[in-house]
TORMAR-31806 format. One record per residue (C-alpha): residue number from 1; residue in three letters; chain; x, y, z. Coordinates in steps of 0.2 Angstrom, whole numbers, plus 2048, in hexadecimal, padded with zeros to 3 digits. Example, Ala and Ser with C-alpha at 12.3 -4.5 7.8 and 13.67 -1.06 7.14 Angstrom:
! TORMAR-31806
[node 1, ALA, A, [83E, 7EA, 827]]
[node 2, SER, A, [844, 7FB, 824]]
This chain:
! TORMAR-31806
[node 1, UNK, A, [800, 800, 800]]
[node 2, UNK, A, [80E, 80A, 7FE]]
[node 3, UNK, A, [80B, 81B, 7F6]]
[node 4, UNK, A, [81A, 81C, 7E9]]
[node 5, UNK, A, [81A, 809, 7E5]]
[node 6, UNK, A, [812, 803, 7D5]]
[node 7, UNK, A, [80E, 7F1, 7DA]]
[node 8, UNK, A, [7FD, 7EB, 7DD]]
[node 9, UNK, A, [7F9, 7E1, 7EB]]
[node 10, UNK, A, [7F2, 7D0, 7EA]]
[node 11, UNK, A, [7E1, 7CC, 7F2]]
[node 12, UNK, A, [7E6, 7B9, 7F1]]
[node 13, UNK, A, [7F8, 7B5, 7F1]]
[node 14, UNK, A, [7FC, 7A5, 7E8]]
[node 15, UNK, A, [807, 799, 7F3]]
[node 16, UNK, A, [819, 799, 7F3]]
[node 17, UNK, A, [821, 78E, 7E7]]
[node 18, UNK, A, [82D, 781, 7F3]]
[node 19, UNK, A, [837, 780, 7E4]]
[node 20, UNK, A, [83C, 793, 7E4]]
[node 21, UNK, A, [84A, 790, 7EF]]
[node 22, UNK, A, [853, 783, 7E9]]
[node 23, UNK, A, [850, 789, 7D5]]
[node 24, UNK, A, [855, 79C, 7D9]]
[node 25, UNK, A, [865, 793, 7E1]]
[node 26, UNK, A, [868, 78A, 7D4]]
[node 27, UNK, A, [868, 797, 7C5]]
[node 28, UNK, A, [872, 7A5, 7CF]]
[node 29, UNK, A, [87D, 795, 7D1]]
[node 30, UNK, A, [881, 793, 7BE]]
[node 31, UNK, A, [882, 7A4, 7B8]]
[node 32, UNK, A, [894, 7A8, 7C2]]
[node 33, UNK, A, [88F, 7B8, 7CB]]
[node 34, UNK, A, [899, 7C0, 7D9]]
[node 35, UNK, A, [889, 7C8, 7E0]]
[node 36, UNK, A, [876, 7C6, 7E2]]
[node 37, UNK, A, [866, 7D1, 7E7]]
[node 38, UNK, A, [859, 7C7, 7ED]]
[node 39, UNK, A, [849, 7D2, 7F1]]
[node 40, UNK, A, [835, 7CB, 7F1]]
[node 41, UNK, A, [825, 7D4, 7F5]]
[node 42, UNK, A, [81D, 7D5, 805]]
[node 43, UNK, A, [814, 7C4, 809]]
[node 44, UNK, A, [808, 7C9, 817]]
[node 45, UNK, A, [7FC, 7BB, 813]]
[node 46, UNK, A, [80A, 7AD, 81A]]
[node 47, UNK, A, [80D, 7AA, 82D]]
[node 48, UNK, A, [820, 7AD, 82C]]
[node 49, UNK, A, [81D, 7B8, 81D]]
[node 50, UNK, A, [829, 7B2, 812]]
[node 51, UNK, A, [838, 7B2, 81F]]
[node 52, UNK, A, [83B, 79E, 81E]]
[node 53, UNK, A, [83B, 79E, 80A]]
[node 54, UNK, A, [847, 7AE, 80B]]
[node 55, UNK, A, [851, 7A4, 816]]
[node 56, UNK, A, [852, 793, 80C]]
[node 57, UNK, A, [856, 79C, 7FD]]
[node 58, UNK, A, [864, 7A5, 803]]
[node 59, UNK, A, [86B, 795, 809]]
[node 60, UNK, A, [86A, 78D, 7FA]]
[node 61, UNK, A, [873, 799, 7F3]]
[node 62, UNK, A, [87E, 79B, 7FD]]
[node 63, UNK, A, [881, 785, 7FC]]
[node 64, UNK, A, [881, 786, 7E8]]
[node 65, UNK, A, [88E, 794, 7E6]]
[node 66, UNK, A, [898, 797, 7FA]]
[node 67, UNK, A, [8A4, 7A7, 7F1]]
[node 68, UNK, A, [893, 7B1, 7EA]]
[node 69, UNK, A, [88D, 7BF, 7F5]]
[node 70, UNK, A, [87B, 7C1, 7F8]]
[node 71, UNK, A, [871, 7D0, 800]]
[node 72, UNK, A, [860, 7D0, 803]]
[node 73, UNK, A, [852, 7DE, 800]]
[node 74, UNK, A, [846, 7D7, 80F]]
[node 75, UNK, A, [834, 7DB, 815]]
[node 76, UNK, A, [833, 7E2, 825]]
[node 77, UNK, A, [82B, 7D3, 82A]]
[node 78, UNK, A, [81F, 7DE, 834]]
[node 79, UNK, A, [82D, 7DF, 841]]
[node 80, UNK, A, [82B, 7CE, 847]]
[node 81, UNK, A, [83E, 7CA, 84E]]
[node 82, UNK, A, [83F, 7B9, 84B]]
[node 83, UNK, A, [83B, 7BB, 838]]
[node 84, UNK, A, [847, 7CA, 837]]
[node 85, UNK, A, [854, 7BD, 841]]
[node 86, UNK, A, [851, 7AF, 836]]
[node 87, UNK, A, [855, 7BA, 826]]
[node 88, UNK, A, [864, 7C0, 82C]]
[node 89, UNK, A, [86A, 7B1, 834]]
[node 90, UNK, A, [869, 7A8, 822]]
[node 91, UNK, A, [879, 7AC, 81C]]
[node 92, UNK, A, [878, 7BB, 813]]
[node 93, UNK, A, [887, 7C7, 812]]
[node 94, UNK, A, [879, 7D7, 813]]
[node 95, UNK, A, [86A, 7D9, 818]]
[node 96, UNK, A, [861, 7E8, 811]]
[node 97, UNK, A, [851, 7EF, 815]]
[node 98, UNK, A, [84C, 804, 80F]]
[node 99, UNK, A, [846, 80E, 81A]]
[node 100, UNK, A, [83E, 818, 808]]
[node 101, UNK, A, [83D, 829, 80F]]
[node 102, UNK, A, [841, 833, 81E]]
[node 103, UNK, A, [838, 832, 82E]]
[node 104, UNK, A, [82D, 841, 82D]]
[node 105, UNK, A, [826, 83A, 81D]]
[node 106, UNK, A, [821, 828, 821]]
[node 107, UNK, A, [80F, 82A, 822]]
[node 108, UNK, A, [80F, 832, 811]]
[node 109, UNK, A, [817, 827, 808]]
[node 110, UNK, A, [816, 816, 810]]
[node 111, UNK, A, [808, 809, 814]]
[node 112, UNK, A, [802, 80D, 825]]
[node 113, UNK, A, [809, 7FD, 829]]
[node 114, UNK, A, [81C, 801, 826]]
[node 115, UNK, A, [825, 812, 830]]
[node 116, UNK, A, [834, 816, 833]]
[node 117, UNK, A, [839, 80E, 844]]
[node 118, UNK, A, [832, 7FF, 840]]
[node 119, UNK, A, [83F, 7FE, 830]]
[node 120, UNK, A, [84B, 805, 83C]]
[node 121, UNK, A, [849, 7F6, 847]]
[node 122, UNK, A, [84A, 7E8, 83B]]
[node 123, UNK, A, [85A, 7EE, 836]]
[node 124, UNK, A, [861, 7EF, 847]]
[node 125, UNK, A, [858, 7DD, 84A]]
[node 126, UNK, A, [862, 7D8, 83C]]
[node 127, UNK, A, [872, 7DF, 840]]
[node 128, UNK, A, [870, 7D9, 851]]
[node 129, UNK, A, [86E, 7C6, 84B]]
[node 130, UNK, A, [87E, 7C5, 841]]
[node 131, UNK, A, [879, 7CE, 831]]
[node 132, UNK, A, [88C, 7D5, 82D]]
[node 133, UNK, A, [885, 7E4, 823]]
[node 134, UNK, A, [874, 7EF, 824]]
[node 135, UNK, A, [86F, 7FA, 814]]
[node 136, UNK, A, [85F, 805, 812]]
[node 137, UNK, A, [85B, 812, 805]]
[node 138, UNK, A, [851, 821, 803]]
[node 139, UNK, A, [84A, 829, 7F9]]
[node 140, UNK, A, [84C, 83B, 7F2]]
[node 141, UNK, A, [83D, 848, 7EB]]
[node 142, UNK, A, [82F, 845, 7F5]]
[node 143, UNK, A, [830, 853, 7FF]]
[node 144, UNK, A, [83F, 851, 80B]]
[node 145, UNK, A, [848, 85F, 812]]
[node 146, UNK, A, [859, 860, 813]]
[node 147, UNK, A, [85B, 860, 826]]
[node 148, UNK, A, [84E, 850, 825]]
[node 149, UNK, A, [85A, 846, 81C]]
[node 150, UNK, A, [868, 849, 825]]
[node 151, UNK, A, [860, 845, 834]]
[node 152, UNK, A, [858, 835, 82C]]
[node 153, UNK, A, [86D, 831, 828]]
[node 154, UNK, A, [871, 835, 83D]]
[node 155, UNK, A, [863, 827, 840]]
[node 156, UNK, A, [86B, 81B, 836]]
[node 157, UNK, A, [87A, 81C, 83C]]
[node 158, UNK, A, [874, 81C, 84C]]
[node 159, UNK, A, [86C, 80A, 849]]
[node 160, UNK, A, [87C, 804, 841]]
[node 161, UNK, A, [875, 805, 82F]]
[node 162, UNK, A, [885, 801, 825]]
[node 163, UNK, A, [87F, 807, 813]]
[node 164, UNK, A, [875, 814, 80C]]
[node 165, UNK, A, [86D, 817, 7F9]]
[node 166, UNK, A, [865, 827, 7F3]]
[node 167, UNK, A, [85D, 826, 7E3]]
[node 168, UNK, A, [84D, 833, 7DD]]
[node 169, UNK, A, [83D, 830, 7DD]]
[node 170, UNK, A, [835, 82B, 7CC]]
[node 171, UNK, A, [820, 82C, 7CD]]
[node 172, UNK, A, [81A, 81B, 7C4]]
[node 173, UNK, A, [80A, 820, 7C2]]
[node 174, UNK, A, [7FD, 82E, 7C4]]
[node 175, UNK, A, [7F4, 825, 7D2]]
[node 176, UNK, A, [804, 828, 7DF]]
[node 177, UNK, A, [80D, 836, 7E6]]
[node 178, UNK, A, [814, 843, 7DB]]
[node 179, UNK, A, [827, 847, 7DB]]
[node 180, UNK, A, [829, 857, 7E4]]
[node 181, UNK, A, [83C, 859, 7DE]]
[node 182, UNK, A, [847, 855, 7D1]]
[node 183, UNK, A, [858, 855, 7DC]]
[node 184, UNK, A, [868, 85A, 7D1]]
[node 185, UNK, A, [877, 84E, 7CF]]
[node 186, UNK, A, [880, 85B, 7D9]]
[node 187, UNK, A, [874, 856, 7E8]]
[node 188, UNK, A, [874, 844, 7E7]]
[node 189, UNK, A, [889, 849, 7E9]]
[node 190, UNK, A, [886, 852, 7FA]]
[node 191, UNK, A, [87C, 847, 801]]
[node 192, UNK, A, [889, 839, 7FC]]
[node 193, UNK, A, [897, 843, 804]]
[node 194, UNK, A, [88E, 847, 813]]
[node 195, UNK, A, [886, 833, 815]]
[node 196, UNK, A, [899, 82C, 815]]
[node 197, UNK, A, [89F, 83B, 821]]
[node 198, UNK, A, [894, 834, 82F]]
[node 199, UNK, A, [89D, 823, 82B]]
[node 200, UNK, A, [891, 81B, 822]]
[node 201, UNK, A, [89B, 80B, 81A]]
[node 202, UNK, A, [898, 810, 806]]
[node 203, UNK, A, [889, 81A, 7FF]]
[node 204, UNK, A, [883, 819, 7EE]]
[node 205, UNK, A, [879, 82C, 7E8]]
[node 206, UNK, A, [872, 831, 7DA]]
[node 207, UNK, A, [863, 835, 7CF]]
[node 208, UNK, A, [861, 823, 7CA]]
[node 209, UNK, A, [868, 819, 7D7]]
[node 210, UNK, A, [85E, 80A, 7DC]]
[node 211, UNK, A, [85E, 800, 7EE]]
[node 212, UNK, A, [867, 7F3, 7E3]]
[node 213, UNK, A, [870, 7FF, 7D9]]
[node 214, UNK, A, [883, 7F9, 7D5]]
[node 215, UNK, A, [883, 7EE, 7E5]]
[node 216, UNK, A, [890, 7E4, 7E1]]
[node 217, UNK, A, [89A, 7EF, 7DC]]
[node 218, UNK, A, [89B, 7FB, 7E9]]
[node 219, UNK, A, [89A, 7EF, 7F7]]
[node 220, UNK, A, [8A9, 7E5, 7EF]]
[node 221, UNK, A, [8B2, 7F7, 7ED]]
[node 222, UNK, A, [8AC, 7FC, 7FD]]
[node 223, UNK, A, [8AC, 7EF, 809]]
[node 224, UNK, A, [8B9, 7E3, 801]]
């Protein structure tokens, strides 16, 4: 129910396929990369919402080629601890989960069902349970002051996020929120500049930066 997110919701989910897992595994396995983003939507309509089939599929993975790097995009899992735990106990090398806007702007552009400290939390569960690296992104244009985001970075920081990701806003369609700035590359710069001055481990900005955006690449230049 997210305000900026194009995809519809399904008023009955068909079940999970048990093979996922093992076939995801298996074809990440034979094409030879170094790195993998795994992401899924929201499954509300399952007890553990998805957690366990996350899970397996990372340790598949993670069986079928041991030198691949794997970050997950999770759910927040509602901020159930023991689903957060079970992801980032799986094996994974990050665990990502956005935070999508500063805190003063949840409620206008989430699902009354997501905010901030909630997002906040599952991060800190995850780092807590062994996840080695925490990532979140945001995004720019909605609205957000300057001051806003810079006290959106404090947070993270304060919570031990490890990465950060700035893209812009792009409206999908009419029906959601409207873009309220277009920020110049010369912004997406700054906020990069000021992100790794509070320590942030590597931080990727920029008009069309993605959560996912290059994350190989600067987690192997960054990190390794």
């Amino acid at each position: 129910g997210c305000r900026f997110c194009a995809v519809k919701p399904s008023r009955a989910p068909p079940p999970l396929d048990p093979n996922e897992p093992a076939n995801v595994a298996e074809a990440i396995a034979e094409w030879g990369l170094d790195y993998v983003v795994l992401t899924s939507v929201d499954r509300d309509d399952l007890e553990d919402q998805g957690a366990t089939h996350i899970e397996a599929t990372v340790r598949n993975l993670k069986t079928s080629a041991p030198d691949i790097l794997v970050e997950a995009l999770a759910p927040d899992f509602r901020g159930e601890p023991h689903l957060v735990e079970r992801v980032a106990r799986s094996g994974l090398d990050v665990f990502a989960h956005n935070v999508e806007t500063v805190p003063e702007l949840q409620a206008d552009v989430r699902d009354r069902r997501a905010n901030w400290d909630q997002s906040v939390e599952v991060l800190k569960m995850a780092k807590a349970a062994g996840a080695g690296i925490t990532k979140t992104s945001l995004m720019l244009g909605l609205g957000e002051t300057r001051a806003q985001v810079i006290r959106a970075l404090r947070l993270l920081r304060d919570a031990d996020v490890d990465v950060v990701t700035f893209g812009q806003y792009m409206r999908p369609t009419k029906r959601h929120l409207p873009v309220v700035e277009y920020l110049t590359p010369e912004a997406f710069d700054a906020y990069r500049e000021i992100a790794e001055g509070m320590g942030f481990l590597y931080v990727a900005s920029g008009p069309m930066v993605r959560s996912s955006y290059k994350a190989g690449e600067y987690f192997l230049e960054g990190v390794l």
